[in-house]
C-alpha positions in Angstrom: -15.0 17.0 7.3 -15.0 14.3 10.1 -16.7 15.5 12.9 -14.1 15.3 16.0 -14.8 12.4 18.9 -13.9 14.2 22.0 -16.4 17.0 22.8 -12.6 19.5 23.1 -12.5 19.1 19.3 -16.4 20.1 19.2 -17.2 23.9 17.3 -18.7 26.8 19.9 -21.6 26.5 17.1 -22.0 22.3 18.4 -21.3 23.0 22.0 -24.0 26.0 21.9 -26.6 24.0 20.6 -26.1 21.3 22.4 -26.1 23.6 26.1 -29.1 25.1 24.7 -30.8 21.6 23.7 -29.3 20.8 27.3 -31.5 24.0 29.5 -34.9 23.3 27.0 -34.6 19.4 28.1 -34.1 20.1 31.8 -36.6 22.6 31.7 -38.9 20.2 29.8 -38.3 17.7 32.6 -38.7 20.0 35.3 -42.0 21.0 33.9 -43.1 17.4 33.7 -42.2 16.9 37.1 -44.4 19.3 38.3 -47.9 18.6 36.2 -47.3 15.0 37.7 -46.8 15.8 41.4 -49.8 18.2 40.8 -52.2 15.0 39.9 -50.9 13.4 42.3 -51.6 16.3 45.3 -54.6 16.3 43.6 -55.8 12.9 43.8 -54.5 12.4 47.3 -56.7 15.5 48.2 -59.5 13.9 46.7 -59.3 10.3 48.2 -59.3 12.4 51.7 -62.6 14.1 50.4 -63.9 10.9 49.9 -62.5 9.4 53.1 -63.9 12.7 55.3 -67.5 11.9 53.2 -67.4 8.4 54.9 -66.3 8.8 58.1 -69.0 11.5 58.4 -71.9 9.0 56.9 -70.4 6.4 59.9 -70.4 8.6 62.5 -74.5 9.0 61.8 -74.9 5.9 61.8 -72.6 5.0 64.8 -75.3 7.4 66.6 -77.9 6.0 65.0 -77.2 2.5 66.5 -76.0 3.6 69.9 -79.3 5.5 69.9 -81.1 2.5 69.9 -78.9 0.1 71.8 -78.7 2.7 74.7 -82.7 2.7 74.5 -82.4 -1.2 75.1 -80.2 -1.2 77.1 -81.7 1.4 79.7 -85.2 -1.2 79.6 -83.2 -3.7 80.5 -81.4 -1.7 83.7 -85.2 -1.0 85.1 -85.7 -2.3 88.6 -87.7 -4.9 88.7 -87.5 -6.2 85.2 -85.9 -9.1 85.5 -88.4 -10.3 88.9 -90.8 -9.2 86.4 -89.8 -11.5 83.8 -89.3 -14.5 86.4 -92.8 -14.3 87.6 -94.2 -14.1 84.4 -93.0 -17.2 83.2 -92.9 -19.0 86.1 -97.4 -18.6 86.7 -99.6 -20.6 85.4 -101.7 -19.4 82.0 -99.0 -19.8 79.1 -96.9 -16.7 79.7 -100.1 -14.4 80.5 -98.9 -10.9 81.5 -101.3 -9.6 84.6 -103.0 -6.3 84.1 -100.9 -4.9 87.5 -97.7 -5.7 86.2 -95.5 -3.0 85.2 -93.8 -4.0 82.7 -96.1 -2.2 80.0 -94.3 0.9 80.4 -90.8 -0.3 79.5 -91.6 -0.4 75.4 -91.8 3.1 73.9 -91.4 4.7 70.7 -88.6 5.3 69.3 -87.0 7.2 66.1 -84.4 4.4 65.8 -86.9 1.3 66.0 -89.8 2.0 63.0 -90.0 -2.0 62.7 -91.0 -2.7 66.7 -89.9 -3.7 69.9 -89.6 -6.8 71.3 -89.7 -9.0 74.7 -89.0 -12.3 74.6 -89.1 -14.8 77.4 -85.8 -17.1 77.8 -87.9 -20.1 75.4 -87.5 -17.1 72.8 -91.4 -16.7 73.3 -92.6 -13.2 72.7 -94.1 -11.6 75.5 -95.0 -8.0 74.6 -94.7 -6.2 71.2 -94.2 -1.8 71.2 -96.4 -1.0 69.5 -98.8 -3.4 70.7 -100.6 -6.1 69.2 -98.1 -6.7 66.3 -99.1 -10.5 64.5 -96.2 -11.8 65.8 -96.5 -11.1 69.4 -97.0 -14.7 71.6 -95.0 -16.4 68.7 -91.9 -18.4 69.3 -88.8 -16.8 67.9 -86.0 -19.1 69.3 -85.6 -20.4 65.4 -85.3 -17.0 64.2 -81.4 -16.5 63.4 -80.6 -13.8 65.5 -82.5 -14.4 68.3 -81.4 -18.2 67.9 -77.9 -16.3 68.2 -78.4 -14.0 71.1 -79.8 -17.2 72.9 -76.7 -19.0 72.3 -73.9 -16.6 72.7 -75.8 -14.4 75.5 -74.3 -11.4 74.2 -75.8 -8.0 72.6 -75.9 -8.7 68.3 -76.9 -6.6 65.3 -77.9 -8.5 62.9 -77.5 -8.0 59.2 -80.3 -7.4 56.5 -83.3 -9.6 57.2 -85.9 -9.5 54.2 -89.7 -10.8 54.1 -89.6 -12.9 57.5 -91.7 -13.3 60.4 -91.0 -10.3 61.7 -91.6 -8.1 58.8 -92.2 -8.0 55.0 -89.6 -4.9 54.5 -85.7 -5.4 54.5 -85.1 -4.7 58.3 -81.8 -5.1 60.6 -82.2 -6.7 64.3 -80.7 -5.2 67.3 -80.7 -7.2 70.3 -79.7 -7.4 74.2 -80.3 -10.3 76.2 -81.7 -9.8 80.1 -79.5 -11.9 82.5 -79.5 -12.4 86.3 -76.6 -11.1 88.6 -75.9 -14.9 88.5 -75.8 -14.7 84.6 -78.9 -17.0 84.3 -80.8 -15.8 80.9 -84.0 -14.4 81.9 -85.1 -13.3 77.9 -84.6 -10.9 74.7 -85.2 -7.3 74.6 -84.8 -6.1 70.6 -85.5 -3.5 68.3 -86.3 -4.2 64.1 -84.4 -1.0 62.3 -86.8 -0.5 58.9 -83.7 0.2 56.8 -86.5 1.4 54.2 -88.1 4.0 56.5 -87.4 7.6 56.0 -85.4 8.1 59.2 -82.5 5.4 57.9 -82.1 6.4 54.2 -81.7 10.0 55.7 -78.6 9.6 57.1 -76.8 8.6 53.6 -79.3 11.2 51.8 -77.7 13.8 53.9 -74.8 13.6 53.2 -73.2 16.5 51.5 -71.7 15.3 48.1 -70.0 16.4 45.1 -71.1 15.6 41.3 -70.5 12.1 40.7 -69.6 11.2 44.3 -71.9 8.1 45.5 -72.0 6.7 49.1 -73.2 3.0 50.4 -73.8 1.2 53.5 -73.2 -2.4 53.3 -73.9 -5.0 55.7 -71.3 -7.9 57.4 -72.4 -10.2 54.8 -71.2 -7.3 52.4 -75.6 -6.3 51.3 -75.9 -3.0 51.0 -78.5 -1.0 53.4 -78.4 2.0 52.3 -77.2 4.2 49.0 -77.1 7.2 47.3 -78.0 5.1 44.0 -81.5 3.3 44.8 -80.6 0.7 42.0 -78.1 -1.0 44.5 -80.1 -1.0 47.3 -80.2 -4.7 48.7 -78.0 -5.8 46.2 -74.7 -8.0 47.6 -71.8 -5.7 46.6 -69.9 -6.0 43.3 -66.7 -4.2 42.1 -68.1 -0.7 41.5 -67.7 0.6 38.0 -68.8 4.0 35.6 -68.6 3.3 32.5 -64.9 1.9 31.5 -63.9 3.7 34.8 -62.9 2.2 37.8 -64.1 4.8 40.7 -61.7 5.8 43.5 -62.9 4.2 46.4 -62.8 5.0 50.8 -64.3 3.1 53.6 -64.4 3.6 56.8 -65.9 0.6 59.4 -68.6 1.4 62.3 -67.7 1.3 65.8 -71.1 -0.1 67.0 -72.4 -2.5 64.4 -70.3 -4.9 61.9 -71.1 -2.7 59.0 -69.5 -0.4 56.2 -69.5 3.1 54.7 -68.1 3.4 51.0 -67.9 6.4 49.5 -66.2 6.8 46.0 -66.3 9.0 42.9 -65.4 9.0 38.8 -61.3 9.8 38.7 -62.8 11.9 35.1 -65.2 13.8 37.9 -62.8 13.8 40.8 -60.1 15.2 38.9 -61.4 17.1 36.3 -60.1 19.9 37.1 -56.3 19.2 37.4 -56.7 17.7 34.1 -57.9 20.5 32.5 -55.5 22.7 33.9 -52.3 20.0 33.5 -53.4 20.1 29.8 -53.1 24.0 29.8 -49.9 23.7 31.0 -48.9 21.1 29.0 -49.9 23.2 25.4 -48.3 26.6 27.3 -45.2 24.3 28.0 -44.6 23.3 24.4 -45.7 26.8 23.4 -42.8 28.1 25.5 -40.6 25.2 24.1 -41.3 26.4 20.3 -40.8 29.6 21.0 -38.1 29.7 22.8 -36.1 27.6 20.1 -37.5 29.9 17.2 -35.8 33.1 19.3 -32.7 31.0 20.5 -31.3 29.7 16.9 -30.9 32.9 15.2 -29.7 34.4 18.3 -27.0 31.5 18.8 -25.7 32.1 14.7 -24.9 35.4 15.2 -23.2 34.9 18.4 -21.5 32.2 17.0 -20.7 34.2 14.1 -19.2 37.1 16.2 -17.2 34.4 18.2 -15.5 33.3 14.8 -14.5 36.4 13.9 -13.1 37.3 16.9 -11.1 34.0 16.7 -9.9 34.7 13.2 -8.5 38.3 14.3 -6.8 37.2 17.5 -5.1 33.9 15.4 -4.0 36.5 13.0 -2.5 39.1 16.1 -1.1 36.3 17.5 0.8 35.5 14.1 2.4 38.9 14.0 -0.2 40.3 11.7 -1.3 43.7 12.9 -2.5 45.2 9.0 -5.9 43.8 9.3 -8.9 45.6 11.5 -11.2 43.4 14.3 -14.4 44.2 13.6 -18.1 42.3 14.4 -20.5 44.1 11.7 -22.9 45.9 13.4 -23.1 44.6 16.7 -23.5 47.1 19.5 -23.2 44.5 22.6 -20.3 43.1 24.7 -19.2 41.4 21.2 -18.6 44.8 19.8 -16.5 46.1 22.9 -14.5 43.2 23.1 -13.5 44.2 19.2 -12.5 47.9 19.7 -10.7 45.8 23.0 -8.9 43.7 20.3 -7.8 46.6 17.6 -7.0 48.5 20.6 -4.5 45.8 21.6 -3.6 45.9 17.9 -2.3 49.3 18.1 -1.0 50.0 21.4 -0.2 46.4 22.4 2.8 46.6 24.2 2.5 49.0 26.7 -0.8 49.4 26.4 -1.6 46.1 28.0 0.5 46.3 30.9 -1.1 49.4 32.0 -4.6 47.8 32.2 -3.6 44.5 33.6 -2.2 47.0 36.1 -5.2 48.9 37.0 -7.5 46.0 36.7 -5.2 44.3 39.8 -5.1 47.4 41.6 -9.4 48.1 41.0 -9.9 44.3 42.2 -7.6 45.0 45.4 -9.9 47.7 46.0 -13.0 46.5 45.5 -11.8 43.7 47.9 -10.5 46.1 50.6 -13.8 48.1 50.3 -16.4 44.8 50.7 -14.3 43.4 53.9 -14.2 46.8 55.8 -18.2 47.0 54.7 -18.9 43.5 56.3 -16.4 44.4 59.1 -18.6 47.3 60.2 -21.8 46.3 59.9 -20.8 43.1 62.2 -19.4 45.7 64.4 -22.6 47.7 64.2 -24.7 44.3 65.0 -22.4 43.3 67.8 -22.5 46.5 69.1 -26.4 46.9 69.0 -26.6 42.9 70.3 -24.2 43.9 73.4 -26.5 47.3 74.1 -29.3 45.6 74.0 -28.7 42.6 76.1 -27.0 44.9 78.7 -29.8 46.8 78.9 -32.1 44.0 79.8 -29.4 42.2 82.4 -29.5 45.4 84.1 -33.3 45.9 84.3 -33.4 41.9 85.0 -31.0 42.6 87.9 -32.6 45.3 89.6 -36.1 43.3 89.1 -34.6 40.5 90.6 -33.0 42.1 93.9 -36.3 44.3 94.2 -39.1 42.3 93.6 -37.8 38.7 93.5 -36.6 38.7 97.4 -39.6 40.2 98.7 -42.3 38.2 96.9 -39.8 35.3 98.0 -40.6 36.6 101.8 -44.3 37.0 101.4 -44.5 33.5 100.4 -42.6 32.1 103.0 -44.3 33.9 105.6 -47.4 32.8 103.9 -46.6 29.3 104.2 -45.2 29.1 107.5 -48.6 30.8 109.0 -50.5 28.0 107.0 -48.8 25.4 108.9 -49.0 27.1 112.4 -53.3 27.6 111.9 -55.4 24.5 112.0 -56.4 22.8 109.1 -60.5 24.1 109.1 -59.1 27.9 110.1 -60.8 29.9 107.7 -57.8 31.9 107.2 -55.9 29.3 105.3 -57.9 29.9 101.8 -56.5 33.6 101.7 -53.2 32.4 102.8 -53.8 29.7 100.2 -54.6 32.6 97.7 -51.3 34.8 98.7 -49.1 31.9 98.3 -50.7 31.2 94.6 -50.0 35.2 93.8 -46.9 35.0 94.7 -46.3 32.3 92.7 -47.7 33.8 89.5 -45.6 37.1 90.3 -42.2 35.1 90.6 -43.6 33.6 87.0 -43.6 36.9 85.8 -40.2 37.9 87.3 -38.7 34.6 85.8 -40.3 35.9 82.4 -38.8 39.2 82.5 -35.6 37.2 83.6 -35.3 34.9 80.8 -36.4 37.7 78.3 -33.0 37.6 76.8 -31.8 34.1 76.8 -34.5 31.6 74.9 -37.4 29.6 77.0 -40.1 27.6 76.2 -43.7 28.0 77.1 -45.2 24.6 79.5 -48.0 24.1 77.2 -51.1 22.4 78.7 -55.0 22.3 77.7 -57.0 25.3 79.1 -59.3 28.0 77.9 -58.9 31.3 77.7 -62.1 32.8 79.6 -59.9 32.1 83.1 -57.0 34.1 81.6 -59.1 36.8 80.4 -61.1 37.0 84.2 -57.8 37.2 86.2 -56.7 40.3 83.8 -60.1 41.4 84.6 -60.1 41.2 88.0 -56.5 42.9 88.5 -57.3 46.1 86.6 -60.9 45.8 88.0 -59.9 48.6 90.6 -58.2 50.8 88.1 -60.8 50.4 85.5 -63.9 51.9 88.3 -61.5 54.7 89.9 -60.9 55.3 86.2 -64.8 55.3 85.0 -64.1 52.7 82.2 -66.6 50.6 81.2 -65.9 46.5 80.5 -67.4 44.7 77.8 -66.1 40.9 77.7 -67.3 39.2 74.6 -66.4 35.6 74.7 -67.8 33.0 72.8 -69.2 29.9 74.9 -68.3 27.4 72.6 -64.1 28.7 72.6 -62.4 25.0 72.6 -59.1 24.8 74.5 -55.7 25.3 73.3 -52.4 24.5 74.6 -51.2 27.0 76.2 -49.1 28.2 78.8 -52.0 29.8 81.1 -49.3 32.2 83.3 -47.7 33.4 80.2 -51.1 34.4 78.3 -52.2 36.2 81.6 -49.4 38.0 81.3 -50.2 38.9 77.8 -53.8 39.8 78.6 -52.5 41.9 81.9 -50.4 44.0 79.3 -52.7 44.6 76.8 -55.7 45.3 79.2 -53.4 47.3 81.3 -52.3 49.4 77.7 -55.5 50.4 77.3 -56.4 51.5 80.8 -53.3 53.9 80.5 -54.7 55.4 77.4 -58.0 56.6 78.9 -57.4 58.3 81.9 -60.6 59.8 82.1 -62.7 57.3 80.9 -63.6 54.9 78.7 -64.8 51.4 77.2 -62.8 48.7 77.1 -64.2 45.6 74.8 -62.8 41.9 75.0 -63.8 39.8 72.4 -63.0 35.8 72.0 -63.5 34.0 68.6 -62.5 31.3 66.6 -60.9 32.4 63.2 -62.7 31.4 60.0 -60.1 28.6 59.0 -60.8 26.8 62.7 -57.2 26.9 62.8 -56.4 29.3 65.5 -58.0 31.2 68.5 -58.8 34.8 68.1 -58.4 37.5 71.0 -59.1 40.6 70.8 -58.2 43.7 72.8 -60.7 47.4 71.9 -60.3 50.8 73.7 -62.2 53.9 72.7 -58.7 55.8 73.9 -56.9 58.7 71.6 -55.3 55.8 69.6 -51.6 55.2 68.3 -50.4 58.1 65.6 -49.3 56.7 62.5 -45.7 57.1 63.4 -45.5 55.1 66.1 -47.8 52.5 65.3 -44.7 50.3 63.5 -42.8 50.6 67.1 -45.7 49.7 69.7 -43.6 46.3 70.3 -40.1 47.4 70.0 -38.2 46.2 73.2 -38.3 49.6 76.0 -40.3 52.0 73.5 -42.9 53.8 75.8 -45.0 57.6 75.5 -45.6 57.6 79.1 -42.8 58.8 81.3 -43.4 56.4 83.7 -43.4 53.3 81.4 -40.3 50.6 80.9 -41.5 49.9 77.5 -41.4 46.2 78.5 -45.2 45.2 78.4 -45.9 44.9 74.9 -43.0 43.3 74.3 -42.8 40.7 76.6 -46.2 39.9 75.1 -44.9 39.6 71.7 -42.3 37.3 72.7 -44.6 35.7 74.6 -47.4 34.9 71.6 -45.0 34.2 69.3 -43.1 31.5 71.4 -46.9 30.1 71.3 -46.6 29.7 67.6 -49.1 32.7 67.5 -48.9 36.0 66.1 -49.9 39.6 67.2 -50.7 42.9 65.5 -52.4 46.5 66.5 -54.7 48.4 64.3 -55.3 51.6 65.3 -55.9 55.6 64.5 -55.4 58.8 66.0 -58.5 59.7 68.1 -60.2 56.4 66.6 -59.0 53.7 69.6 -57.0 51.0 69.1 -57.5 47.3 68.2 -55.0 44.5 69.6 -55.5 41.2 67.7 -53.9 37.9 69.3 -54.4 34.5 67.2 -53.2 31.7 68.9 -53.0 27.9 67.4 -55.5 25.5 68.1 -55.0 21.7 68.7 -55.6 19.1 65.7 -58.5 17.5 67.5 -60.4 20.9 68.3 -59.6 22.2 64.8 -60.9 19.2 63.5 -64.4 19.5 65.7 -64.5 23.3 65.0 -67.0 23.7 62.2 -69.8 21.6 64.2 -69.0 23.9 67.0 -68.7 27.1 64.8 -71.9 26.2 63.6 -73.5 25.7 67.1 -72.2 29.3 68.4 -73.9 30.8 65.0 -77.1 29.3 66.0 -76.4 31.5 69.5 -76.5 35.0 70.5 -72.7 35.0 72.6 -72.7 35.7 76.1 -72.3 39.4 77.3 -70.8 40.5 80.7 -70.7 44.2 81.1 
């Protein structure tokens, strides 16, 4: 039998196994897809470990340097150094340094210099040594590359490594500054000698926190390496790095104040070991699926296949006028079997049988259709009608705030402003005028905000911190709070970085939740603040504690629903407008509370990149630090 050419001529049994070969291929594919996009996530991730390893390892030694430059740098700046230097090498005696002179104080230990300091006259003759005495003090250096260099160029140099010289028998780098006249006549050297085998240099590589196979280097602007994880290259000029039959993934990251390097690198077999391992599971769970899934599908596609011919044979024999033989399936209890008892059904009562349903099936589907548009009809109705009570309700309130409040505060001002120009400018009256004018400005922000409640707005984000926020809140319940007998707790923690916010908008936020919690204890109470960053040093974390009778369980999942209030007196607008408010912030808010336990507020706003990426040395300072208390 010749199999047909067009894919219409093709058996269901072909075209089934084909679709199913089809959906195990695609799924195959997919599946592929996905273990190589996850090697690839995780090899980016690690290359940014790598790169975060180095920058850190060049921002030590970017201290390090400035460290010392700074030191030789403030010498240099001392009054009288540069007369100093004059005199001394224009008297007789050779350079001799009189016992009155001061410049024996300038050289001084330092943590960045273990090799020495250094003063040389402009000849490149040294004149003093820190510490003193060392053999090569009243030498002539102006051979010596790097002060030959200095002496040339006139400009500040760190040298490269240096081994077994003059200077010193250890590998040491040269930092130098030279000492000019206003006139920018050279007047001599002042340098430093870094031992880059001291304990104090290797540290700063050694300290670095590293994973199993990671290794770090420092190398040199002749490309020598200073410093490394892996003594075995210390010294040594760099070659390509290599474990094994491995080629390690490599990041470097250049120093702002010397011409050096940081690498940092790592095994790929270490770095991504464990996306291997688990991109091999899924490979051997794929094909397991795969095998599976074709041992279940075949039999299951024969006997559908099988029930499909039958069902062929008995219509082609209907349809010939034949209506002696039965449809039947076997024993099949599915959609396969109904479709049968369908058939012999039309067998026996096919004439007017098969009007009737074709009847009833038009007249269910015009139902059906009739029922789902009047559904969809109402419930647009129903949202429409909720949208237009809802936004009425807030134009009126937005209306009567804006004829009650808005032309007043609009007088204050202007009464405030025009006094201000009629006093002098030192009257001492014009601060509190000053002071009126700026409340009256923050209460038309607030009417503007109630205003614009129900058309969108956008936050003016700027840098500021939270701590004057919280303080204004403060202050204008500060009244209420003492006539009240609540006590104030304001937790904050010093080191808070600022966020971009919009400092009138988060006042009013504060102003609502502090003002919530004074209206739930009447008689008295304690009220506690507390300012933190969250544990991600993504986002800034306020929170708002009473000691009040707390929120019942029922109404706890409507505290922010727009004009929901318990107190008779209350629009149900505070909370919120708050809501609104943090979330145009790209923050969130939530309560936690219990009846006759208090209740919790919690605010998280988002940080800046920059402070989230400083917030770990900074969460690490505040640990070291009992927070600041204000009661």
């Amino acid at each position: 039998m010749a199999f047909p050419a067009s894919p219409r001529g093709w058996s269901i049994r072909v075209k089934s196994m084909l679709l199913a070969s089809g959906v195990l291929l695609a799924l195959s594919a997919v599946y592929s897809a996905f273990t190589v996009y996850l090697l690839r996530q995780e090899t980016l991730q690690a290359h940014d470990r790598l790169q975060q390893t180095a920058r850190i390892v060049a921002a030590e030694l970017d201290a390090y340097v400035a460290s010392g430059a700074q030191r030789l740098q403030t010498v240099i700046r001392l009054p009288g150094l540069e007369f100093g230097l004059q005199s001394i090498q224009e008297a007789p005696g050779g350079g001799y340094i009189p016992p009155w002179t001061t410049l024996h104080y300038l050289f001084f230990k330092s943590r960045v210099f273990t090799g020495g300091v250094f003063l040389l006259d402009r000849a490149g003759k040294v004149l003093w040594t820190e510490p003193p005495g060392l053999p090569w003090q009243h030498q002539t250096l102006s051979d010596f590359a790097p002060v030959a260099q200095i002496l040339q160029t006139r400009r500040s140099m760190v040298s490269g490594l240096l081994r077994g010289d003059r200077l010193m028998a250890q590998p040491h780098v040269v930092i130098a500054v030279p000492i000019q006249t206003d006139a920018g006549d050279l007047q001599g050297v002042l340098g430093g000698i870094i031992d880059v085998t001291a304990k104090e240099f290797a540290d700063i590589v050694g300290a670095a926190s590293m994973t199993v196979g990671q290794f770090v280097e420092v190398t040199d602007q002749n490309g020598v390496v200073l410093a490394a994880t892996n003594p075995a290259r210390l010294f040594q000029r760099t070659t390509p790095l290599s474990t094994g039959e491995e080629t390690p993934m490599l990041a470097s990251v250049s120093l702002g104040r010397a011409p050096w390097q940081v690498i940092a690198g790592q095994p790929p077999s270490l770095a991504l070991a464990s996306v291997r391992h688990f991109q091999r599971a899924l490979w051997a769970i794929g094909i397991a699926l795969l095998l599976v899934a074709s041992a279940v599908a075949v039999p299951l596609l024969n006997g559908f296949v099988r029930s499909i011919k039958q069902l062929t044979d008995a219509a082609e024999t209907v349809a010939r006028g034949d209506l002696s033989q039965p449809v039947v399936v076997g024993t099949r209890r599915d959609e396969l079997a109904t479709l049968a008892r369908a058939f012999e059904q039309m067998r026996v009562e096919l004439g007017h049988t098969q009007r009737a349903i074709e009847q009833r099936l038009e007249e269910r589907e015009k139902l059906i259709d009739l029922l789902t548009r009047s559904n969809d009809e109402l419930h647009a109705a129903q949202a429409r009608l909720l949208e237009a009570e809802r936004f009425a309700a807030i134009g009126e309130l937005a209306a009567a705030v804006a004829h009650g409040i808005r032309n007043p505060v609009a007088g204050i001002k202007a009464a405030a402003q025009f006094a201000s120009l009629e006093l002098p400018s030192d009257h001492p009256l014009r601060d509190n005028i000053a002071d009126i004018i700026g409340e009256a400005d923050k209460l038309e922000a607030r009417i503007k905000t109630l205003l614009n409640f129900a058309r969108p707005f956008e936050p003016r984000l700027a840098p500021c911190r939270i701590a004057p926020a919280v303080a204004y809140a403060v202050a204008a319940l500060h009244s209420r709070m003492v006539a009240q007998g609540i006590e104030l707790t304001v937790d904050l923690d010093p080191a808070l970085p600022e966020a971009q916010l919009d400092e009138a908008q988060i006042e009013q936020v504060l102003l609502a939740l502090f003002s919530n919690a004074v209206d739930a204890m009447p008689s008295g109470g304690h009220v506690t603040v507390t300012g933190r960053v969250t544990a991600d040093g993504q986002r800034l974390r306020i929170e708002v504690i009473d000691t009040g009778p707390g929120i019942p369980p029922e109404q706890i999942g409507r505290v922010f629903e727009l004009f929901f209030t318990t107190r008779s007196s209350g629009t149900g607008l505070g909370l919120a407008v708050a809501r609104k408010i943090v979330e145009r912030h790209g923050g969130t808010i939530a309560v936690e509370s219990a009846s006759g336990r208090g209740a919790r507020f919690i605010v998280e706003l988002p940080l800046p990149a920059r402070a989230s990426h400083l917030v770990d040395h900074a969460v690490r300072a505040a640990r070291g630090a009992t927070p600041a208390r204000s009661t």
